[in-house]
Every structure is written in structure tokens, then in C-alpha cells.
C-alpha positions as CSV (number, residue, x, y, z in Angstrom):
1,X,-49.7,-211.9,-200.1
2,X,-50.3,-208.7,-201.3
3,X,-49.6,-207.3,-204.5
4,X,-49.8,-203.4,-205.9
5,X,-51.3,-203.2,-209.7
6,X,-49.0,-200.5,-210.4
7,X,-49.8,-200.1,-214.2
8,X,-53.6,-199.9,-213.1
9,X,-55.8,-196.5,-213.5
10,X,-56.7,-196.8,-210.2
11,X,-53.3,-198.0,-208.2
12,X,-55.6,-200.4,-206.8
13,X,-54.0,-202.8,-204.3
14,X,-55.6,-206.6,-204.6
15,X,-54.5,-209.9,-202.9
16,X,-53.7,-212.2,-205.1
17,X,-54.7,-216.1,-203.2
18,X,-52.5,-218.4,-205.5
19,X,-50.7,-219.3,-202.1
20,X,-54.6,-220.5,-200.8
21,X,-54.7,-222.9,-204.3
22,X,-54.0,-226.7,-203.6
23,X,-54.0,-228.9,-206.6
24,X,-57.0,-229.8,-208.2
25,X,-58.9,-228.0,-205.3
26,X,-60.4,-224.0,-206.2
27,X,-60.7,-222.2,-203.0
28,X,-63.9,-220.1,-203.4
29,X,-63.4,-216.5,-201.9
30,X,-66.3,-214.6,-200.4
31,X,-66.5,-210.9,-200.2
32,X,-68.0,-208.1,-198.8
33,X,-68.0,-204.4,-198.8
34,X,-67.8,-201.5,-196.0
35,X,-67.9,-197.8,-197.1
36,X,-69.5,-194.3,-196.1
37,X,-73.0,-193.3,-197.2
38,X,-71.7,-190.4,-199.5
39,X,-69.2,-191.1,-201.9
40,X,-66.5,-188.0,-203.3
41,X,-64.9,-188.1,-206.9
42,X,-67.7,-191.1,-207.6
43,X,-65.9,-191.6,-211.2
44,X,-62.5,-192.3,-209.8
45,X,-63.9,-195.1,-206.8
46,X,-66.2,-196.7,-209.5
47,X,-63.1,-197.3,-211.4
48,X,-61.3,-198.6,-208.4
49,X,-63.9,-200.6,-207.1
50,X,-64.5,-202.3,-210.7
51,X,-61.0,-202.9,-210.7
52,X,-60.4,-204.2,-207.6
53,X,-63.5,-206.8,-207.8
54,X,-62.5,-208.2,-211.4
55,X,-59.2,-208.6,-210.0
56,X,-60.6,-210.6,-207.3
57,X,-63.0,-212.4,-209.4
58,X,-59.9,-213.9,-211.1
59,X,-58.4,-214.8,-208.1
60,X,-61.4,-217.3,-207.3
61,X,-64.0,-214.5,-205.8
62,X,-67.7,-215.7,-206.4
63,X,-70.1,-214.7,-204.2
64,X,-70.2,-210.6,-203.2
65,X,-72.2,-210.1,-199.9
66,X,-74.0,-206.4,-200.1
67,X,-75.6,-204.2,-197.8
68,X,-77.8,-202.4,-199.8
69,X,-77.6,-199.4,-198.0
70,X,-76.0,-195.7,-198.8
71,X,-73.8,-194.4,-201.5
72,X,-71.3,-197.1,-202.1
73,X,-73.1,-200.2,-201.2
74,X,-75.2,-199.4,-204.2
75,X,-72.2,-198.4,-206.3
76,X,-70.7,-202.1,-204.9
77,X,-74.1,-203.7,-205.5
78,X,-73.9,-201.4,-209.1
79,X,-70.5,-202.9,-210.6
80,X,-70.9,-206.8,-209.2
81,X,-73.8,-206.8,-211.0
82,X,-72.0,-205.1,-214.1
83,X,-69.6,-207.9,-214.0
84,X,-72.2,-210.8,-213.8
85,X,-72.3,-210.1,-217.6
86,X,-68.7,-211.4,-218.1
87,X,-68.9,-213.5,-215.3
88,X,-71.8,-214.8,-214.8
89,X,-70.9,-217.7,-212.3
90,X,-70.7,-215.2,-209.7
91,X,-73.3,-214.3,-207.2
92,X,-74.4,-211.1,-205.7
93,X,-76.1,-211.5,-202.7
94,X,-78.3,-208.5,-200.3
95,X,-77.8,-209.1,-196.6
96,X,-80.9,-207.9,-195.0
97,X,-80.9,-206.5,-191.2
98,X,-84.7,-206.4,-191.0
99,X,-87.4,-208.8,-192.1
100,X,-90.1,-205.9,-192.1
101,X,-88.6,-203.5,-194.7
102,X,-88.9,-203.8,-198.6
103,X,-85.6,-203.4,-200.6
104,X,-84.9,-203.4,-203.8
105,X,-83.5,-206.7,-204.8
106,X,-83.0,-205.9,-208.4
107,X,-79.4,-206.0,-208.7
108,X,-78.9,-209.1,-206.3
109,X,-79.2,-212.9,-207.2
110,X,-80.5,-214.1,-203.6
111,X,-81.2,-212.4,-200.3
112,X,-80.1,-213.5,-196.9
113,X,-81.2,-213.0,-193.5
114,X,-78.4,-213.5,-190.7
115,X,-79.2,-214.5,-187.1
116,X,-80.5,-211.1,-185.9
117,X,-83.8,-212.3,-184.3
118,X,-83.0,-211.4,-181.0
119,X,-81.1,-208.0,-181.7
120,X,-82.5,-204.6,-181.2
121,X,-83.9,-203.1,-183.8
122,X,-81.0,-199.9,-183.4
123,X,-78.3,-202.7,-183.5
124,X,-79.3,-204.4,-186.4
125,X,-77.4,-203.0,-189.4
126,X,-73.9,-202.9,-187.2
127,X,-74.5,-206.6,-186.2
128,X,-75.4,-207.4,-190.0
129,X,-72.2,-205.8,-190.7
130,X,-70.1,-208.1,-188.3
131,X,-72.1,-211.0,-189.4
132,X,-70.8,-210.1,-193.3
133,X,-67.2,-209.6,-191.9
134,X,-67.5,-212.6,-190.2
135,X,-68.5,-214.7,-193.4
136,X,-66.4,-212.9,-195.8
137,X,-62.4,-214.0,-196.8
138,X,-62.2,-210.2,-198.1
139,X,-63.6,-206.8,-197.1
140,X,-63.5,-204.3,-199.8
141,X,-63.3,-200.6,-198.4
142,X,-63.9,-197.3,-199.4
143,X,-63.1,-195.5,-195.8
144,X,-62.1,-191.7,-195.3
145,X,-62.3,-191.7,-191.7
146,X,-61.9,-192.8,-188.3
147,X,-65.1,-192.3,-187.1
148,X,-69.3,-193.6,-188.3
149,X,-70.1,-197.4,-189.3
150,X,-68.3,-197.7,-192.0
151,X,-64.7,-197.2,-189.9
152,X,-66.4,-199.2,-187.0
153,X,-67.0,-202.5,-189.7
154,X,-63.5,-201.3,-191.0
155,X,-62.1,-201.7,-187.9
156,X,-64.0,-204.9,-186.7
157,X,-62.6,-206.6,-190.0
158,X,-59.0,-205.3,-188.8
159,X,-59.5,-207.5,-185.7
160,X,-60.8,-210.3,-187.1
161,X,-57.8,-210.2,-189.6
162,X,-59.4,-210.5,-192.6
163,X,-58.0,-209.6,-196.0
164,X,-58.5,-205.2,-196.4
165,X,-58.8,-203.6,-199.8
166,X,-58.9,-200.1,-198.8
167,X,-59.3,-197.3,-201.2
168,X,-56.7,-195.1,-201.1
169,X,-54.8,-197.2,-198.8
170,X,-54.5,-193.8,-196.4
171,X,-55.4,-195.5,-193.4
172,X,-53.8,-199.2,-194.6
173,X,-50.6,-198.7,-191.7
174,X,-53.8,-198.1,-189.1
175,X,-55.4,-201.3,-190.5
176,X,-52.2,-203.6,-190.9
């Protein structure tokens, strides 16, 4: 079910999951993030994106699963850890593609390395990106275009139908 926030700054679109609530049972959501390197109008998608993750916070979100990588994976990794201070139950986690590079896990509660042993080294980051999808009930996205890493995850999430937050929802009919 999806629902539009219409009297939010950001006309962010979020998912509410009461539908996924049994009684006495809280379905713990898991989400991850897909976006370009280089963020325009950074003011206006900080907004959004702190919008959209309190939103899904209350709607039972507790653990965010990062890249750590470009402009707004760190803006991602930036606001989750923002909102640890109001709710601190939740868990930010870095998903690591090599074991041989430091990273600044600062902003992150844990670390994770996923089965990538026996991938090249050039594939690394795309297959950590599928192995996020893969894990992950929702995908937050901040995607412009149709081409790069970002709209490859974007799309990868499409086809394993998983929940899309997409900023600007201009590319939402493509990813439906």
C-alpha cells in the first residue's frame, strides 16, 4: 500500500506496512539506499530523505543498510544517524565490498561483510549492492537517470519487487 504525504515539505511518497502487522507480532523492516555519487539541490533531498526514513522508522523500520560510498550514501548514512538520537533502537549498518580498504565507520553501529569472496575485485560494489537489495524490505532512491550504478541497483530492486521510494517519483511509472 502506498500512501502520498501530501501535507509534507518534501511530497515524499512512503509505504505505510500496517497491512504486514499481525497481532501481537511487529514485523521489523530493513532498508537500504541506492543514489548517484553527486547530489543537486542537497538541501531539498536532505529534507526528503529525513522525511522519508522517519516515516519509515514509524512504520517498524530498524535497521538502515549503507554503502558508504559517494554523495548520498553519506548524506543516507548522515540523517540515519541524525535520527538514532530520537530513535535510538535503530541500527545503521556499513556494507563493506572489500575487506582490504579502511572506511570510516563513524556514523555506523556495525559493519558487514556479504559473501563476496570469490567475486572480482571490479564487481564487487555492484554485487554488494544486489546483496543489500536482496536483504532489504525497502530501497530508498535518489535516482535521476537511466544510466550508472545507481539506476542499475534501481533497476535490480524493480525486478526483485521490492518496495521503491524514489525521489521525485519521475521515473516511478518505469519502476512500477
Amino acid at each position: 500500500m502506498v500512501t502520498q504525504y501530501k501535507n509534507s515539505p518534501c511530497n515524499c511518497t512512503v509505504l505505510r506496512f500496517c497491512d504486514m502487522l499481525r497481532s501481537n507480532e511487529v514485523i521489523k523492516l530493513v532498508v537500504t539506499f541506492c543514489g548517484h555519487r553527486d547530489i543537486s539541490q542537497r538541501d531539498e533531498v536532505r529534507e526528503w530523505l529525513a522525511d522519508c526514513v522517519e516515516k519509515l522508522i514509524r512504520d517498524g523500520a530498524t535497521e538502515f543498510y549503507l554503502g558508504g560510498y559517494g554523495g548520498f550514501d553519506n548524506m543516507a548514512a548522515s540523517v540515519v544517524w541524525k535520527l538514532k538520537e530520537k530513535y535510538p533502537f535503530i541500527r545503521s549498518i556499513l556494507v563493506i565490498p572489500y575487506l582490504d580498504r579502511e572506511m570510516d565507520t563513524s556514523r555506523y553501529d556495525f559493519t558487514t561483510y556479504p559473501p563476496l569472496e570469490n567475486v572480482p575485485r571490479r564487481f564487487a560494489i555492484s554485487r554488494r549492492n544486489q546483496w543489500m537489495v536482496q536483504v532489504a524490505d525497502v530501497v530508498v532512491a535518489y535516482v535521476l537517470h537511466s544510466w550508472g550504478g545507481a539506476a542499475v541497483t534501481l533497476e535490480y530492486a524493480r525486478r526483485k519487487k521490492k518496495r521503491i521510494i524514489l525521489y521525485g517519483g519521475t521515473f516511478m511509472e518505469r519502476f512500477e
